[in-house]
N, C-alpha and C positions, 0 to 999 in steps of 0.2 A: 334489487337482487335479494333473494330471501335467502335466509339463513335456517340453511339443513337442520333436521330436528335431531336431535338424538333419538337413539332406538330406544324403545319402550322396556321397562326393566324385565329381565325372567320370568315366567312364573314357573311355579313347579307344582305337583299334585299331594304338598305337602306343604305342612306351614312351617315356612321357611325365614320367617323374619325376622323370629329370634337369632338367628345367624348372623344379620347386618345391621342391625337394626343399633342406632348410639345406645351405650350401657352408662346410666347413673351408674358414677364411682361411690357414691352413699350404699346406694343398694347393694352393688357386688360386695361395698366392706360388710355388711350387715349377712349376705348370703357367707363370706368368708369364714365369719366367727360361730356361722350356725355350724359350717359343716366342720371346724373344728373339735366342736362340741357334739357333734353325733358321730364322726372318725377320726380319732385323734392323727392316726397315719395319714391325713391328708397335708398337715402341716409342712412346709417347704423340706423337703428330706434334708437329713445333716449331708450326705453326699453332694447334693446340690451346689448347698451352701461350701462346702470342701472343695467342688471343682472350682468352684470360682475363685476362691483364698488363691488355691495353687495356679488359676491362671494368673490373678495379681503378681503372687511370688517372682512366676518365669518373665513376667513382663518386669519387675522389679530388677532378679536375674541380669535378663539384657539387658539396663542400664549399671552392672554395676563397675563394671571400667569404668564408666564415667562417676559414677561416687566414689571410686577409691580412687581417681584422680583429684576430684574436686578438694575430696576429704584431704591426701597429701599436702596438696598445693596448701590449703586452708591452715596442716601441722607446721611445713616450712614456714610459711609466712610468721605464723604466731611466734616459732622460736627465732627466727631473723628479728623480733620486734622485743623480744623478751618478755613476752606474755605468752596467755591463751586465753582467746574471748570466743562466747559465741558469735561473733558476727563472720568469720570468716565459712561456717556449718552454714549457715540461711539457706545457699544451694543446696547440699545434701539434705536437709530437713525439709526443705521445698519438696525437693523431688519424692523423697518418703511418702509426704503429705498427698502430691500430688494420686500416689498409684494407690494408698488407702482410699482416697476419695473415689479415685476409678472402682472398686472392689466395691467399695458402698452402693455409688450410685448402678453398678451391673445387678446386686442383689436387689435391690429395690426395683430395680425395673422389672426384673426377674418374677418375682413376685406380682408382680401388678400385671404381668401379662399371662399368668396363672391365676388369680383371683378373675378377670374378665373373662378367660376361658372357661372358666368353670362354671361362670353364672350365665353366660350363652350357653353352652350345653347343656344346665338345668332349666332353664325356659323354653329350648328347644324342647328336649323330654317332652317336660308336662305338655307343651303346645300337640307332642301325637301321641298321646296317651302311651308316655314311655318313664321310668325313674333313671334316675341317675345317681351313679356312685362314683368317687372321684379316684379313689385305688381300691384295691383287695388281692392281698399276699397270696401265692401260691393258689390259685383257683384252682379246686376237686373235677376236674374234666379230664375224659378219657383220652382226648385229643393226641395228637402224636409229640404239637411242640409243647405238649406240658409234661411236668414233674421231670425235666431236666434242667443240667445245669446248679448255680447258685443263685440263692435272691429272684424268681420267676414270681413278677408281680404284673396285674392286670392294673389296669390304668383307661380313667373315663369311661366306664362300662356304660352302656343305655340297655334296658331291659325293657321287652314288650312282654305280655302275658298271654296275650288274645290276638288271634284266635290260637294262637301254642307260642310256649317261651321261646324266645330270642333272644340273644345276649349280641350286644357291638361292641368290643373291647381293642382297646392297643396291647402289645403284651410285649415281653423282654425277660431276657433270662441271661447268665454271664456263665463263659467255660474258659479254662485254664485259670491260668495265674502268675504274675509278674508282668513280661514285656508279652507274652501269650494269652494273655488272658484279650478275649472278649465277647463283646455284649451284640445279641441277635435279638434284633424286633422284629414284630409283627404284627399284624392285626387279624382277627380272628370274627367271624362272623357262628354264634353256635345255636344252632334250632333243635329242637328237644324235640325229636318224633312219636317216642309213645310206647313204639316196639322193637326189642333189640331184634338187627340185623346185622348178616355178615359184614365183617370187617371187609368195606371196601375202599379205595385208592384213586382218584384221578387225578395224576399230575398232567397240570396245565401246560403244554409244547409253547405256548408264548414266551412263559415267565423263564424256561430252564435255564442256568448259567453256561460259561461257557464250554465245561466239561460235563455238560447231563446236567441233572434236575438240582433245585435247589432246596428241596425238600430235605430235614434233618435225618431223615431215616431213607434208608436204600432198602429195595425189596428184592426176592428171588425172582429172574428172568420168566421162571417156569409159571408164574401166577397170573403173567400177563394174559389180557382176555382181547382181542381182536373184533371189534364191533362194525356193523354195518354203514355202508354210506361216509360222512366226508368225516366219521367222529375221530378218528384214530389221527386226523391231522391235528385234530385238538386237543385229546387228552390221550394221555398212556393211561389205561385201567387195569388195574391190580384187582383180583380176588382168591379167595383160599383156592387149593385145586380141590375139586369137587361140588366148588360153587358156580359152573359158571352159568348150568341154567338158572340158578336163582339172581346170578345178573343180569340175566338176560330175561327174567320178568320182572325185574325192578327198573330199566333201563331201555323202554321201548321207546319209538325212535318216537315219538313225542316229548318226552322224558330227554334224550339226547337233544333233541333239536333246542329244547329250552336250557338246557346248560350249553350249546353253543350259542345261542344269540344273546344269553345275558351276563353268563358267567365264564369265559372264555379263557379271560385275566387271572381266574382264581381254580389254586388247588384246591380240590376236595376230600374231605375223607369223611367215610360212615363207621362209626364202632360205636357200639353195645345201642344206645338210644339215641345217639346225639347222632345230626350231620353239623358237620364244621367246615365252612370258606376263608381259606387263607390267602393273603399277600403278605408280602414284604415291605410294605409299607401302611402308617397308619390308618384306619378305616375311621377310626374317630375323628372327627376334623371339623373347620368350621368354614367347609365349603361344600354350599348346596347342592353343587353338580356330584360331588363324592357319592352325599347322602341320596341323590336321585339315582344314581347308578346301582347303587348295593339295595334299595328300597325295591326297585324293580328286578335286581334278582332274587332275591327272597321273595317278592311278589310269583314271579312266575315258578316256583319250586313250591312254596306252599301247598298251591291245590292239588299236586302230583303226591304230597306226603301221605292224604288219605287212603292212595292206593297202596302204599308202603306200608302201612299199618295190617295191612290184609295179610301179607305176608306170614308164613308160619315154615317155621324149620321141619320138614317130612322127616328128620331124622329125629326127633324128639319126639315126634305123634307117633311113630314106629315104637320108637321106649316105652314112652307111657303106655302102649296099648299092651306091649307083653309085659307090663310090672301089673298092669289091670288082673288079665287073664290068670298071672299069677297068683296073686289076691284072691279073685274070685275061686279060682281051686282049691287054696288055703282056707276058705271061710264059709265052704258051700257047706261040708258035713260036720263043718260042727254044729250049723242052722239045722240042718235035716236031724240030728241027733238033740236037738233043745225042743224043735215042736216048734209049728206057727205059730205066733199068737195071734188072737184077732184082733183086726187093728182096723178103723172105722176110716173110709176112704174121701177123704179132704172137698170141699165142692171143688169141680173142676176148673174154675176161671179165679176162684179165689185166691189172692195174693196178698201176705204181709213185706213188712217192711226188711222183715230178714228172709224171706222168699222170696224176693224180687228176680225176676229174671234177669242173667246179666246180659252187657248189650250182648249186640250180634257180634261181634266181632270173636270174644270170648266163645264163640261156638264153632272156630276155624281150627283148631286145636290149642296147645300149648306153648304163651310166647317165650320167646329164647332162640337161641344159638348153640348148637353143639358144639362140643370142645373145637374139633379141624376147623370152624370157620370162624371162629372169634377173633383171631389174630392172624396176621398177614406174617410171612415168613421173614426175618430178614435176610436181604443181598451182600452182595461185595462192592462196590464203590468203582469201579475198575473204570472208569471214564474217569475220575480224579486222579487212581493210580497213572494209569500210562500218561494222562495229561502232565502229574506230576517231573515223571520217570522223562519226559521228552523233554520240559523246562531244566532237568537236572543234567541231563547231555547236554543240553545247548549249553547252559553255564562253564561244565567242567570240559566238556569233549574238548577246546581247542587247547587247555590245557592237558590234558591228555598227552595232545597230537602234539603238539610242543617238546613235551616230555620225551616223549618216543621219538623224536626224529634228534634231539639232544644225543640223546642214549647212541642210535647207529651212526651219529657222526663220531662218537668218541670209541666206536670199535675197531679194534685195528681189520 
């Protein structure tokens, strides 16, 4: 009887093997102290180390009937005997001992499975030509889940350069405060295209929660843009009003078809240079299938971006041509009243360094965004409200009806 082989392991179209591959614990402590010393913020945050204390405490907490038993019985005993010795405390000092040690040994583990993480994800990096940086406070991105909240810190970044920056980050941000207060993560995928364009929106119809989208910002109904073919079962798309043919040549059904087959799971949004692919959960990870999914859609979105870069706002070439005209009328007589001078006409192919032709692209007009499409309106939320407003009836209404039917039995 022969014995079945195992399957052969994965491959993937990326080098993948700093992912699984055993980590010398020498090395990772030697990678630890470096990045210590080149980001001081990488060091185990005091919060960390806080939640953990507080969870010792609460587990402390639940045992403390039994050390204020222990403890009693241990007081009585000693005054029935006409003393007080340590040895009746050993239980309660045990157990002390015991939940420090648990708080110990959680941090140091803690730790140690943050130092490994960190030095597979810099192996990774450099294995495809990517850096890595372990946090950075408040990232300068136009994105929608940034610059809210308290404390929004990016975490595990990987950066590609080439052929155009890419950034892979986890993110997190905290709102309210007390028993209200909390923290929203995400992971963010951000590609740097070149050329500002309309502020545009694709929430993803997979990911929406239970009352509509899970996106931090709500937009106006009225911006909603209707696309051809099966895309509208996939994404809801937002643009300014009066953009929507410039949606509609940034978004040909090539362009659609490639954000349905790779990016389906992730919201999109385009403002000023950036596009940004969001989830709800971390894109940084040390699982290869993650990194093959998200690699392949920023693979099939790249080559589409050079068409995006053609793009030009016809509302700002319209500007600039009548600020031109204007100029030129301002500037003609006072030339005609100075006199030509003669001026010796250049060779015609000849080019310096500060005469360089710029590319082509520079020849499509002036890039930018006019004021109306730079930002997206925002909405009313009104799928959270009535979802709200229908949880608040269920709750109180039979209370309500209770009431009210109280009331007409006590009427004469």
């Amino acid at each position: 009887m022969s014995i079945p082989s195992s399957p052969p392991p994965r491959t993937f179209p990326f080098e993948a093997r700093p992912l699984l591959e055993p980590v010398d614990k020498r090395e990772a402590q030697r990678f630890h102290e470096e990045l210590k010393r080149r980001f001081p913020a990488a060091r185990m945050s005091a919060v960390t180390i806080v939640f953990l204390v507080i969870a010792g405490v609460v587990f402390l907490g639940a045992l403390l009937p039994i050390v204020i038993s222990v403890a009693a019985i241990a007081v009585t005993t000693s005054a029935d005997s006409g003393g007080f010795g340590l040895l009746p405390l050993l239980p309660v000092l045990f157990i002390v001992g015991v939940v420090g040690l648990l708080v110990f040994v959680l941090v140091r583990a803690n730790l140690a499975r943050t130092k490994e993480r960190r030095y597979r994800l810099d192996r990774f990096a450099r294995a495809n030509a990517m850096t890595y940086r372990p946090t950075l406070p408040a990232p300068k991105l136009p994105g929608m889940i940034f610059n809210r909240g308290s404390g929004p810190t990016a975490s595990d970044l990987l950066r590609g350069e080439h052929p155009r920056f890419v950034e892979f980050a986890n993110y997190q941000y905290t709102t309210g405060s007390g028993k209200e207060q909390t923290t929203h993560r995400w992971g963010y995928v951000a590609i740097h295209i070149g050329t500002p364009l309309p502020h545009i929106v694709l929430d993803a119809v997979g990911n929406n929660a239970l009352f509509g989208s899970n996106l931090p910002t709500q937009f106006a109904k009225a911006q909603r843009l209707s696309l051809e073919g099966d895309f509208d079962r996939y994404f809801t798309l937002y643009c300014p009003e009066g953009y929507e043919r410039d949606a509609l040549y940034l978004f040909t059904p090539d362009v659609m078809a490639r954000f349905i087959d790779h990016a389906a799971q992730l919201d999109v949004e385009i403002v000023d240079e950036w596009l940004f692919l969001y989830t709800g959960r971390p894109v940084v990870t040390l699982d290869p299938g993650t990194w093959a999914w998200l690699f392949s859609a920023v693979s099939a979105l790249m080559d589409k971006l050079a068409q995006w870069q053609r793009w030009r706002d016809d509302r700002l070439a319209a500007e600039a041509q009548a600020w031109a005209q204007r100029d030129a009328r301002a500037v003609a007589p006072a030339a005609a009243a100075a006199g030509a001078a003669p001026v010796s006409a250049p060779f015609p192919f000849h080019t310096t360094a500060s005469a360089a032709p710029p590319p082509p692209t520079d020849w499509l007009g002036p890039k930018g965004v006019a004021q109306p499409g730079r930002r997206l309106k925002g909405g009313v939320p009104w799928a959270l409200i009535i979802g709200g407003g229908i949880l608040l009836l269920v709750l109180v209404g039979p209370m309500l009806l209770g009431l009210a039917g109280m009331l007409v039995s006590l009427a004469p």
